[in-house]
Each structure stands twice: as structure tokens, then as C-alpha cells.
C-alpha positions in Angstrom: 0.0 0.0 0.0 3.3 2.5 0.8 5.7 3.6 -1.6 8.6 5.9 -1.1 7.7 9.2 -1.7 10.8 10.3 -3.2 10.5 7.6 -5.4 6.9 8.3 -6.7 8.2 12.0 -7.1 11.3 10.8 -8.9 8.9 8.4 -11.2 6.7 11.2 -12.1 9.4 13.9 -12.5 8.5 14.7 -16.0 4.8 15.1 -15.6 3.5 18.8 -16.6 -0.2 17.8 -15.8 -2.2 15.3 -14.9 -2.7 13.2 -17.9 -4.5 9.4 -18.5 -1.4 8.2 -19.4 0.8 9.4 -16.9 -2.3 7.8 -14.9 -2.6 4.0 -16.4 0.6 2.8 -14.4 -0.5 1.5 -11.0 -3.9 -0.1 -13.0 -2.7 -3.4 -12.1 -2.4 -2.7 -7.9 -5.0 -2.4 -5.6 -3.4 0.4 -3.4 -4.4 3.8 -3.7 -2.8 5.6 -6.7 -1.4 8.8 -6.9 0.1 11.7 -9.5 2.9 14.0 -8.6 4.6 16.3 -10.9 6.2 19.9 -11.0 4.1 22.3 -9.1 3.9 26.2 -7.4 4.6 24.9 -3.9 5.4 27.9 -0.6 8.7 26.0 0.3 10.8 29.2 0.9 11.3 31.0 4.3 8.6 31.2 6.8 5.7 33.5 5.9 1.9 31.9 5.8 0.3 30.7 2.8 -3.5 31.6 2.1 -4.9 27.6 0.9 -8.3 27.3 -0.6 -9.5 24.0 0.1 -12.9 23.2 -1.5 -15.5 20.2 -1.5 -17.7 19.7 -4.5 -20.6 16.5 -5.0 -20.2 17.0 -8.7 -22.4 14.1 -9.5 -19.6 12.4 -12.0 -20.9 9.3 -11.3 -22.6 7.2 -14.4 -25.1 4.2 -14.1 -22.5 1.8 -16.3 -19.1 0.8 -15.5 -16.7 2.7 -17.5 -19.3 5.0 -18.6 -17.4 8.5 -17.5 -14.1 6.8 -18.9 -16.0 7.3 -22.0 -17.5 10.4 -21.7 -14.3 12.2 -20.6 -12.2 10.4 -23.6 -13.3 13.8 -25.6 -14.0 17.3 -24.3 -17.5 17.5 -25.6 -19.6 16.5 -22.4 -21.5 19.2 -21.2 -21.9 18.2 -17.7 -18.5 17.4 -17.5 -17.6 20.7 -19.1 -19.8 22.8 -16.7 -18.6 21.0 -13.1 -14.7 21.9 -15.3 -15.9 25.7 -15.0 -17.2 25.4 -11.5 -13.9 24.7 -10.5 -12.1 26.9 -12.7 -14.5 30.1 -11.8 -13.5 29.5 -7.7 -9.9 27.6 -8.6 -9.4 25.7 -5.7 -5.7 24.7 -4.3 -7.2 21.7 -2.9 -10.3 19.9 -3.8 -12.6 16.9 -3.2 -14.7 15.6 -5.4 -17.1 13.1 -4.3 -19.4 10.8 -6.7 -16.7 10.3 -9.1 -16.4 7.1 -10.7 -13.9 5.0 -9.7 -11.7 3.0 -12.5 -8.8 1.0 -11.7 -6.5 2.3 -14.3 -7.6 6.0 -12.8 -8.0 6.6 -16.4 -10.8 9.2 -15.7 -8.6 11.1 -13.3 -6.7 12.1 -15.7 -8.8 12.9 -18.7 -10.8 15.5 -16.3 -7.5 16.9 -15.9 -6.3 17.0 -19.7 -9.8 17.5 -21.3 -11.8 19.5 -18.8 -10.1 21.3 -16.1 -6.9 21.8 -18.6 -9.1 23.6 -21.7 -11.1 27.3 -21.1 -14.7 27.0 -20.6 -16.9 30.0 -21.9 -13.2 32.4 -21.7 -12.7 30.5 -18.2 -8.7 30.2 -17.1 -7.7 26.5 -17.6 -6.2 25.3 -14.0 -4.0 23.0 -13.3 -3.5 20.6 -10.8 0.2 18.6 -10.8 -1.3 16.4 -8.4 -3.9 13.8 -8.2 -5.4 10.9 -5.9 -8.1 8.4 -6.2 -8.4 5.1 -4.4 -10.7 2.0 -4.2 -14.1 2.6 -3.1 -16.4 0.4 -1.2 -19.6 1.1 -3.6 -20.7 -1.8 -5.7 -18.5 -4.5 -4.1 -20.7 -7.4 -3.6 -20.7 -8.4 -0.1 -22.0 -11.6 -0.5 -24.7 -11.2 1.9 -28.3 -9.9 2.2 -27.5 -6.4 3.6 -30.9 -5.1 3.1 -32.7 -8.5 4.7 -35.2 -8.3 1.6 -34.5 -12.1 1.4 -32.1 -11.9 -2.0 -28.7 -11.2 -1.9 -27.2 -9.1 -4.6 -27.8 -5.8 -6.2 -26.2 -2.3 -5.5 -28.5 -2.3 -2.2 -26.4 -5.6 -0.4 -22.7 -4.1 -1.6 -20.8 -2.7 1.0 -21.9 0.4 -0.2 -24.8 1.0 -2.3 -23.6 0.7 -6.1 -24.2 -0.9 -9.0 -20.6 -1.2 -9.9 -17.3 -1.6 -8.2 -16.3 2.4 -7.6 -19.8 3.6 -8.7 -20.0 7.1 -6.4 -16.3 6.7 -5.5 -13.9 9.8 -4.7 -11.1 12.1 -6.3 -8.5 15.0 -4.8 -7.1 17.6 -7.2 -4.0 19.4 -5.8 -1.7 22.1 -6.3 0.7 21.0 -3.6 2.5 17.5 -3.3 0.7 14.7 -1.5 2.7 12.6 0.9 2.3 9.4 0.0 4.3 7.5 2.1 1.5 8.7 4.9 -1.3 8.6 3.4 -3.8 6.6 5.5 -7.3 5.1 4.4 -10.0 3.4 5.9 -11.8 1.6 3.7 -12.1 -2.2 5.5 -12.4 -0.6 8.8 -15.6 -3.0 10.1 -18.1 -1.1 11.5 -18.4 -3.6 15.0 -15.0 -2.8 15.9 -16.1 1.1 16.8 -17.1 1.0 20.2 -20.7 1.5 20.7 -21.2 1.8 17.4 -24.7 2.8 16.4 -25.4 -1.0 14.5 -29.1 -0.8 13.7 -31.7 -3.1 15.3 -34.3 -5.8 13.6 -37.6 -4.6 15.2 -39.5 -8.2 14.6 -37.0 -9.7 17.1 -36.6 -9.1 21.1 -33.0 -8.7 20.3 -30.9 -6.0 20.1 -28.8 -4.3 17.1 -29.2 -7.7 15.6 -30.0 -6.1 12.0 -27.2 -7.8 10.9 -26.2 -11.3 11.5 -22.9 -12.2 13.1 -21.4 -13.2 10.0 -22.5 -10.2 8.5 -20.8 -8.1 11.0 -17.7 -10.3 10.7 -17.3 -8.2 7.0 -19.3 -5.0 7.2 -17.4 -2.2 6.2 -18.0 0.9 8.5 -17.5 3.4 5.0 -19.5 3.3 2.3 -16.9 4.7 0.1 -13.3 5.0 2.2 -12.4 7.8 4.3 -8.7 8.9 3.7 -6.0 11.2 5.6 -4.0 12.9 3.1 -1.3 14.5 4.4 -0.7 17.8 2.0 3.2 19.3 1.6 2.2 23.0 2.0 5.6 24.3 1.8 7.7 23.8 5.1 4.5 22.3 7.0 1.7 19.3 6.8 -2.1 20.0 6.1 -4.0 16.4 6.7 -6.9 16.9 4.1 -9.7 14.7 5.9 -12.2 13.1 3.2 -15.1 11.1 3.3 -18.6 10.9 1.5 -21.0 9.2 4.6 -24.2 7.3 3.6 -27.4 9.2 2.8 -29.6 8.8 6.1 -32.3 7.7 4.2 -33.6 4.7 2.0 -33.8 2.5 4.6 -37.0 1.6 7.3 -37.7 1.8 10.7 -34.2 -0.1 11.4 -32.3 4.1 10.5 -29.4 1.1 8.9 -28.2 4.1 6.7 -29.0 7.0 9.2 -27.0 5.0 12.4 -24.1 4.2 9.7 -24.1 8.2 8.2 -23.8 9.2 12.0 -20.9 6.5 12.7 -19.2 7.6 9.2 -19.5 11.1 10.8 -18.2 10.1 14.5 -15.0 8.2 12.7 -13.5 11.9 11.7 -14.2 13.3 14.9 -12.5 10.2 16.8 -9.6 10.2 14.8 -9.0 14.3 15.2 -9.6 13.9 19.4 -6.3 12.6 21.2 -7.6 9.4 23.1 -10.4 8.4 21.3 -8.6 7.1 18.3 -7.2 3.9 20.1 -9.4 1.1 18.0 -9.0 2.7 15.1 -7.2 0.5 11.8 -6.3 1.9 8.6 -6.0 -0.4 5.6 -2.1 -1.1 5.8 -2.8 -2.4 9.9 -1.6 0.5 11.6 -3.6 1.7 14.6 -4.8 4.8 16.4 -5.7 8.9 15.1 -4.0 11.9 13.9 -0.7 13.3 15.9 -1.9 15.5 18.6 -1.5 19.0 17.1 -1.6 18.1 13.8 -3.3 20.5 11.3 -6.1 19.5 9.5 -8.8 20.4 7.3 -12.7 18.0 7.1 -14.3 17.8 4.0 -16.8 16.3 1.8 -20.5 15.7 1.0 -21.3 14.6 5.1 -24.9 13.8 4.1 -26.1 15.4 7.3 -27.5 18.8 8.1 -27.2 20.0 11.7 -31.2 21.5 12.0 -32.8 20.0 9.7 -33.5 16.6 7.4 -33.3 12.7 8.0 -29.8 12.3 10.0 -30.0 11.4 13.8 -29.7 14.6 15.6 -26.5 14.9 16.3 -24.7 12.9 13.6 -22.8 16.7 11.8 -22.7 17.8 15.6 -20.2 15.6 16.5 -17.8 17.7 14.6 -19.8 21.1 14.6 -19.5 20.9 18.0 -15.5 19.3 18.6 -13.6 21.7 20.4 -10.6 21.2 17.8 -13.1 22.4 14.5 -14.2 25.5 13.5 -17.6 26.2 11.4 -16.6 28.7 8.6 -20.1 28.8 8.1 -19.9 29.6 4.0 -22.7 31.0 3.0 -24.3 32.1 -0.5 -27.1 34.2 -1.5 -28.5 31.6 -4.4 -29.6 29.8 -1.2 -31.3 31.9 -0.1 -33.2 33.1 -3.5 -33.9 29.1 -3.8 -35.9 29.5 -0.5 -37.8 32.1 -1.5 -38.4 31.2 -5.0 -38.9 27.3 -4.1 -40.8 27.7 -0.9 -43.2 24.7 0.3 -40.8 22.6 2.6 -37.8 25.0 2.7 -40.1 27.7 4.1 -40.8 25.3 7.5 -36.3 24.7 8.0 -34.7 25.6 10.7 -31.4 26.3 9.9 -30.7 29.6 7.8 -30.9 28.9 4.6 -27.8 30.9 3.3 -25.8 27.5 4.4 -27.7 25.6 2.5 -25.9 23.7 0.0 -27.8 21.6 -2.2 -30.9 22.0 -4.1 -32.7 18.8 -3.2 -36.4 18.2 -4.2 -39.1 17.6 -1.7 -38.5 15.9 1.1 -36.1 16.8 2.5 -36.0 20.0 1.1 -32.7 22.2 0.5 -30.3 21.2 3.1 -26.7 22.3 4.2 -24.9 18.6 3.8 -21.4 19.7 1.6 -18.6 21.0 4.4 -15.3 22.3 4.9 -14.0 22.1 8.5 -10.5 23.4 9.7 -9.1 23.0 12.3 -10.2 25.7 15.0 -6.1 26.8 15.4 -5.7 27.7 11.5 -7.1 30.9 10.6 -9.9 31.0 8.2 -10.0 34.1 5.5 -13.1 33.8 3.7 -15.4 31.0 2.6 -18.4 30.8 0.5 -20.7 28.2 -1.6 -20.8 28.7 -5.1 -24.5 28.9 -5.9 -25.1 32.4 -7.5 -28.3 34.1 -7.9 -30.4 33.9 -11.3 -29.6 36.9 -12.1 -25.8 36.4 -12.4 -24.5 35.2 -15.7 -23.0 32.1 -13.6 -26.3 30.6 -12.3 -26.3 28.9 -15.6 -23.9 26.6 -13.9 -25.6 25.9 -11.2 -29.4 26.4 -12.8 -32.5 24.4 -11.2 -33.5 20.3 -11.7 -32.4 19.0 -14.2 -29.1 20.6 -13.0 -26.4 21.1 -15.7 -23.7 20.4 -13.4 -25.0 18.6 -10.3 -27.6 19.0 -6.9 -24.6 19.7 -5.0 -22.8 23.5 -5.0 -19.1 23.9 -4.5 -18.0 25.3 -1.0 -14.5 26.5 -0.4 -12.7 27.9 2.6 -9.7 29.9 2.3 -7.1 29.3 5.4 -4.1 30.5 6.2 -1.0 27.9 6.8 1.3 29.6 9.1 5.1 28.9 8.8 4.6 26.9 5.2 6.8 29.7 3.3 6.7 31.8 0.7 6.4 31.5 -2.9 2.7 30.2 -3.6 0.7 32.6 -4.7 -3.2 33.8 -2.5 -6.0 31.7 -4.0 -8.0 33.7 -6.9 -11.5 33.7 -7.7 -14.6 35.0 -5.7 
């Protein structure tokens, strides 16, 4: 699962950008595969470097295996095209996209790199990211067992997370700066029974408890539904864990709340790993144990399926970081959220939470909820953070429009944060 880093760097020493081929290497291995090339990296003196770090659901995700593969081989798909110009309107440093197919070549890596993110959307500025990572995802790998107790096994509804194909849904990080992938940790085969007092759902038709799922069942069910990874970032002279996950919807399920008590155990696996002492069970992939180095610095993201006021998740599933004494809530904000409000009403008008945090558009129930998050660490200071979901009158809403979306239910949120002591030489992020 580890290679040298200096190795991969020397191996890749040539790359420019992030292309397919430079990509189709590592196809054969199962570990998590990574790009590195020449990059704008603060790794000169001591000053603080301004980061954007941004999250985006970009719905990339197809109903056929090897479907995007195909429809990024050329630069003619207009979804593809518009979440391109997303990114390069708010040019992230750093960036997450979740529901992005996963492909064991990581061919489509790097054609959204060289066909999308690489060529100017309507008199966009091309951006480019020298580094890259994508890794096996839990979606669509047949457990061999009936998950959802309908009394068949098989289907995307009894994988270890709900797919119809191996990597369906699956995960990606852009990056300008190098990744260190000697460190890199992920959590994909982590079993859910091995977090203590795990949330395991419970069969109502029997007197027993949390016995949704039979013992052998529990023997081999995956806590993630896709993999949750610790990226540690080379931000000039210091280290930036980028935290990344993409928890369960807390819905499609019944009275059992299967998908609700895993979204909230998904959740609570971040905010174990962050808290000194409450790491110790913990396993990564490779068989090394416990969390993060006390004092680490961090930044949370991804698409955590849970809004804090309002919606299907148990109550305090986003609260368990919201409400960790080691994050801070940026609290992005846009006012296309709000407009939706107004303009949608019905379900949206009865919320809780302010809708200017909202950040997707979903239809009736639940209603527009604030899911997508960016969470640093509360001793890094944040400089500004927004969502990308701009109002209909601004020539950009086109991007983000109203069902069916051109790009995706999901809007972009970044953070801007500054890295003290990582150097100079990187220049401030750009965009809104």
C-alpha cells in the first residue's frame, strides 16, 4: 500500500499535468494511486500561505461501468464541461470531489484533468493541478450477503456500499501541492463492529438488540461506504491532513435508521480520529492503529450527508464535529440559497437552519439542506469561505441552474485558510 515518496516523485518527475497516461501505471495494484509532478509549492522561508480548500458532490458518477471513462475520452460532455468551469470560476488549491467514478486504471482522473479542467470554458482560465489521488471505493462490491434483509442477496443495495458497480459514487483530490504518499492513510475495511458503541441498527421483529445484521454479516461489514482517507498535504515547510469522506445518505432505509446510524458512525469516525484518546481502536487499511498526531493540522471535507437543524440524520450525527472543540464552522454561505428559499418555498419555508448555508438543491423531502462542508481546524485561521450557488440573475447561475441541473444537486463550498510557517512562494488563492 506505501511507496517511497521520493520515489513516486522521482517516477513522475517529468509530468507537466495530470494526464491518462501518466495515470494507467499502478492499473494493475490495488493500493491507492497517486500523480505527482512539478508544481507552485510555498517552500521558501517562513511567511503563511493563504490555501483554498474546496468540497464539491459533482455528481460524476454514471449508471454503467466505465461510462465517464467514455465520456471524458473527448471534451464534448456538457456536464463534465460545466462542473470543469465550477472549479475553474473558484480555482481551488485543494479539492474533493465526491461521486466520481472509480476505475482501476484512474484513467478518468486524468482525462478530467487533460480534457476539462486543462481547456477554457466560456473564456474561463484553464487550471491546473500537478497532483492527483483516487483510491478503491467500497460502492458496488458485492458483499455476498443480504444487507438489506429483503431475502435476495445481490444488487447495489447488499454491496458494501450502495452501487451498482465496483467504484460507482467513489472519490477524487485535485491538488496544487504534493501529497505525501508514504502517509497517506485510508480506511476503507475498517468493520463497522469494531467502533465502540457503534450505532449497529436493530431488527424490530425480534426481542434482540442491534441484531439487523447477523454475526457473520458483522464479521465483513465495512463501516465506510466509500473510504475515508487522511491525506497529508506538503504545504511548503508544514503538513495539512486533508480529511475526506462521503458518509451514507440517512435515508432509503425503514424503521431499522441502517443508513441513518451508519451516516452518523461515518460522521463520528473523523471526529474520533481528530480527538487525542479516542482514536485507540482505530485501523487503517495497511494495519496500523490509532488517530491523527496530537496538534496536527487538518482540514474536514466532503459531502457529510447530514444537516445539523434540519432533514433525515439522527440529531447529532454533523454535531459531533460542529460541536468538537478542535473544528471550526466557517459557516460559508451564499445568497443563491437563499433566492432558492424564497423562490422554491413549500418545505424550505418550515427549516430551521438559515438557509444561506444551504448547499444543495434537493427536491421535496427533505427539502434544500446544508450537507457539503469544509471544516479546519479551529487553530488555523480562516479568511473567507463561501458556496458557489449564485443568484439567477448572475450570468454564472447557468452553472448551477434548477433540476435538471447542468452540473450537479450539490454546489461547490471552499474555505480559504491560512498555513502559518509553510513559506513563501505560492501565490493567494484567486477567484470569488
Amino acid at each position: 500500500m506505501r511507496r517511497p515518496l521520493a520515489a513516486t516523485l522521482l517516477a513522475a518527475a517529468t509530468l507537466v499535468a495530470v494526464s491518462a497516461s501518466a495515470l494507467t501505471g499502478p492499473a494493475a495494484s490495488a493500493a491507492p494511486a497517486a500523480t505527482a509532478g512539478v508544481g507552485t509549492t510555498a517552500d521558501r522561508g517562513h511567511g503563511s500561505v493563504a490555501v483554498r480548500f474546496a468540497t464539491y458532490n459533482a455528481s460524476l458518477n454514471r449508471s454503467t461501468e466505465g461510462q465517464l471513462v467514455r465520456d471524458l475520452s473527448t471534451p464534448g460532455n456538457a456536464q463534465a464541461g460545466a462542473v470543469a468551469e465550477v472549479i475553474q470560476r473558484t480555482r481551488p488549491d485543494v479539492v474533493l470531489i465526491n461521486e466520481f467514478d472509480y476505475d482501476a486504471g484512474n484513467v478518468a482522473l486524468g482525462l478530467f484533468q487533460s480534457n476539462y479542467l486543462a481547456v477554457s470554458r466560456n473564456g474561463s482560465t484553464p487550471i491546473d493541478y500537478p497532483f492527483a489521488y483516487t483510491a478503491p471505493s467500497n460502492t458496488g462490491i458485492p458483499s455476498g450477503f443480504d444487507l438489506n434483509n429483503d431475502g435476495t442477496v445481490g444488487g447495489p443495495d447488499d454491496a458494501y456500499g450502495f452501487g451498482v458497480f465496483p467504484g460507482q459514487y467513489g472519490m477524487a483530490v485535485y491538488s496544487r501541492y504534493p501529497i505525501d504518499l508514504e502517509h497517506v492513510r485510508t480506511f476503507q475495511k475498517f468493520l463497522w463492529k469494531d467502533m465502540p458503541g457503534a450505532l449497529l441498527p436493530d431488527n424490530p421483529a425480534t426481542p434482540a438488540p442491534a441484531d439487523w445484521y447477523t454475526a457473520e454479516e458483522l464479521a465483513a461489514f465495512r463501516l465506510s461506504s466509500k473510504s475515508h482517507w487522511d491525506l497529508p498535504l506538503q504545504i511548503g515547510r508544514r503538513t495539512v491532513h486533508f480529511l475526506v469522506s462521503h458518509p451514507t445518505p440517512p435515508t432509503f432505509d425503514g424503521t431499522e435508521d441502517r443508513n441513518g446510524r451508519r451516516n452518523h458512525d461515518e460522521i463520528r469516525l473523523w471526529a474520533d480520529y481528530i480527538t487525542p484518546g479516542r482514536a485507540d481502536y482505530l485501523y487503517d487499511d495497511a494495519g496500523h492503529r490509532g488517530g491523527l498526531r496530537p496538534g496536527a493540522k487538518f482540514v474536514i471535507a466532503g459531502d457529510q450527508n447530514a444537516d445539523p437543524e434540519d432533514g433525515d440524520s439522527t440529531a447529532d450525527a454533523i454535531e459531533q464535529l460542529l460541536g468538537n472543540p478542535l473544528v471550526q464552522d466557517p459557516r460559508p454561505s451564499s445568497p443563491g440559497a437563499v433566492e432558492q428559499t424564497r423562490l422554491q418555498g413549500g418545505i424550505n419555508l418550515t427549516h430551521s437552519g438559515p438557509p444561506s448555508l444551504d448547499t444543495a438543491d434537493f427536491a421535496e423531502p427533505p427539502g434544500n439542506l446544508r450537507v457539503d462542508y469544509v471544516l479546519p481546524r479551529r487553530s488555523l485561521t480562516v479568511l473567507r469561505s463561501a458556496v458557489f450557488w449564485p443568484t439567477t440573475d448572475d450570468p454564472l447561475f447557468r452553472l448551477v441552474g434548477v433540476f435538471p441541473f447542468p452540473t450537479s444537486d450539490h454546489k461547490l463550498v471552499w474555505v480559504d485558510v491560512k498555513v502559518p510557517g509553510a513559506g513563501v512562494g505560492a501565490a493567494p488563492p484567486s477567484g470569488p
